[in-house]
N, C-alpha and C positions, 0 to 999 in steps of 0.2 A: 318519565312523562307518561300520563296516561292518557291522552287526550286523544277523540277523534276527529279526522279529516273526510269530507263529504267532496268526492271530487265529481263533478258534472258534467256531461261531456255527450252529446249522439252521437258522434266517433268512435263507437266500440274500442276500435283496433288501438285507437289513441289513447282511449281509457287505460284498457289494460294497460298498452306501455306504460303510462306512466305509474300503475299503481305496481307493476314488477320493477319501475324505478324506483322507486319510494318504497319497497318490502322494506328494510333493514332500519329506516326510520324509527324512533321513538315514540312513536304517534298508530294509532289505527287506522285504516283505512276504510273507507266505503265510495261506494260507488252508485250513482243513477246517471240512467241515459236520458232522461230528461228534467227541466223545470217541476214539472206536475209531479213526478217521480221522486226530486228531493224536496218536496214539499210534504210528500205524504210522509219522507222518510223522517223531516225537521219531526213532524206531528209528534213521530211517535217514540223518539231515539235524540237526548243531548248533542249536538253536534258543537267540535268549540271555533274548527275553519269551515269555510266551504271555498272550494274553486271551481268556476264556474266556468264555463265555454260563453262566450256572446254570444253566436249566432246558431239556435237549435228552433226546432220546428215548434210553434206552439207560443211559447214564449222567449225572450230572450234573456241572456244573461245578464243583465243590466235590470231590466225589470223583476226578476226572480229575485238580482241582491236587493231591490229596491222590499221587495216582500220580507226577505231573511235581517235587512234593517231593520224594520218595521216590529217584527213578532220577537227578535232575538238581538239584540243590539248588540248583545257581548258576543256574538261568532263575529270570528274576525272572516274579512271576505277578497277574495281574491278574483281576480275576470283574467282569462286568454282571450285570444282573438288573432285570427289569420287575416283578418282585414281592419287595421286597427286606421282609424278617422280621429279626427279631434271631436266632434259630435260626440262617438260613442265615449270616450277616453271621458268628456267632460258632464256628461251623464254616471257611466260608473264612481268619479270619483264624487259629485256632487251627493246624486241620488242615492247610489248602492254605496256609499262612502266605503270605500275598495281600500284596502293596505296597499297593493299594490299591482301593476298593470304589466300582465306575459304578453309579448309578441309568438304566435306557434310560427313554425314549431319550437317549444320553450326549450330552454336548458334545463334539465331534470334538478342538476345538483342545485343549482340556483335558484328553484322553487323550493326544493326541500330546503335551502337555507332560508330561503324566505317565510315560508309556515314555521321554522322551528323559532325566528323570533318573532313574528305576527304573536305565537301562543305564547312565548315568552313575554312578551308586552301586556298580553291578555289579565295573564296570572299579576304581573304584578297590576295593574289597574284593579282588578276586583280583591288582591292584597288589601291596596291603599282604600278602598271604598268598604270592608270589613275594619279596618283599623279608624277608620275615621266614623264606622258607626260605632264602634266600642268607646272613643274618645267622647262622642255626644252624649251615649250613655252612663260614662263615668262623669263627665261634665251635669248631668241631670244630676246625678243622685249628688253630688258634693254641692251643687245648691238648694238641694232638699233638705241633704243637713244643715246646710246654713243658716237655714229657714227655722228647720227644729231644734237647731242648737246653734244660737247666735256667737258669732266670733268662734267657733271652731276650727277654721283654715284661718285663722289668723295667725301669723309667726313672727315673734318679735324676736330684734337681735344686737346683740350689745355691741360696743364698741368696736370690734374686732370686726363684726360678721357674725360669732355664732350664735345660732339657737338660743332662745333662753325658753326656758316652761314656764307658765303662770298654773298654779293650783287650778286645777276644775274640780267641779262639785259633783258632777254626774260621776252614772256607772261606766269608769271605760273598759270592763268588759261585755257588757250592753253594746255599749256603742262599738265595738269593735264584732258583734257577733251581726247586728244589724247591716253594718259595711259588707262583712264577708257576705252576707244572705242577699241584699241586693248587687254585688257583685255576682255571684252565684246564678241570679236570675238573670243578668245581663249576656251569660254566655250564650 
């Protein structure tokens, strides 16, 4: 897993623990002490989690995820909070649409499992949204053939089920070099 984690936090002392809990993780780590801080950080560095503190000077954590939604949809987003309310919980999940909700002081391991499948979920979501755009793209060009060569996906089949060929007129190594070429373009 190559992925980074952006953990947020004005708690120095807290930061660190957790990011010396989290070393051995599969993931990168980083760190800001504030909102403003990992905004400047999103700016300029792919982030794929962020975990964020609620309650920092400046801005809060709930409005920061609300920002990190906003500009990055695919970071998955996580909030702590030492004073956790139904308010804030239904802010985070609404707004900052949060994976999921720490109480501090959190359990280390149980965050790291929780970031390891937030990113695990991540990858396949934007999997499936790569594979469904290649599907649209192959879906285009097979009704373009269609278009320029009538009844070509057509399959006729005998009695049984199988295949049968009907003679075509065209060049089918043309048409087989024009598939490869707009599959080619599609990647």
């Amino acid at each position: 897993m190559n992925a980074t984690v952006l953990l947020v936090d004005d708690d120095i002392q807290l930061l660190d623990g957790i990011c010396r809990a989290l070393r051995k993780e599969p993931f990168r780590i980083r760190k800001a002490a504030s909102a403003e801080e990992a905004i400047e950080f999103l700016r300029t560095q792919p982030v794929d989690a962020v975990v964020s503190d609620e309650e920092m000077p400046g801005m809060s954590g709930t409005a920061f995820l609300r920002h990190v939604r906003a500009r990055y949809p695919d970071t998955i987003r996580f909030i702590m909070t030492g004073n956790a309310t139904m308010d804030i919980a239904i802010e985070a999940i609404n707004n900052g649409g949060i994976t999921r909700f720490f109480l501090k002081p959190c359990d280390c391991a149980d965050l790291a499992i929780s970031i390891r499948q937030g990113l695990q979920q991540r990858e396949l979501m934007l999997a499936a949204r790569r594979l469904l755009a290649r599907a649209q793209r192959q879906s285009a060009l097979i009704e373009r053939l269609e278009k320029e060569h009538p009844h070509i996906t057509h399959v006729e089949r005998d009695d049984d089920g199988a295949i049968t060929l009907q003679e075509w007129n065209g060049d089918p190594e043309e048409l087989m070099r024009e598939i490869c070429a707009h599959l080619d373009r599609g990647k």
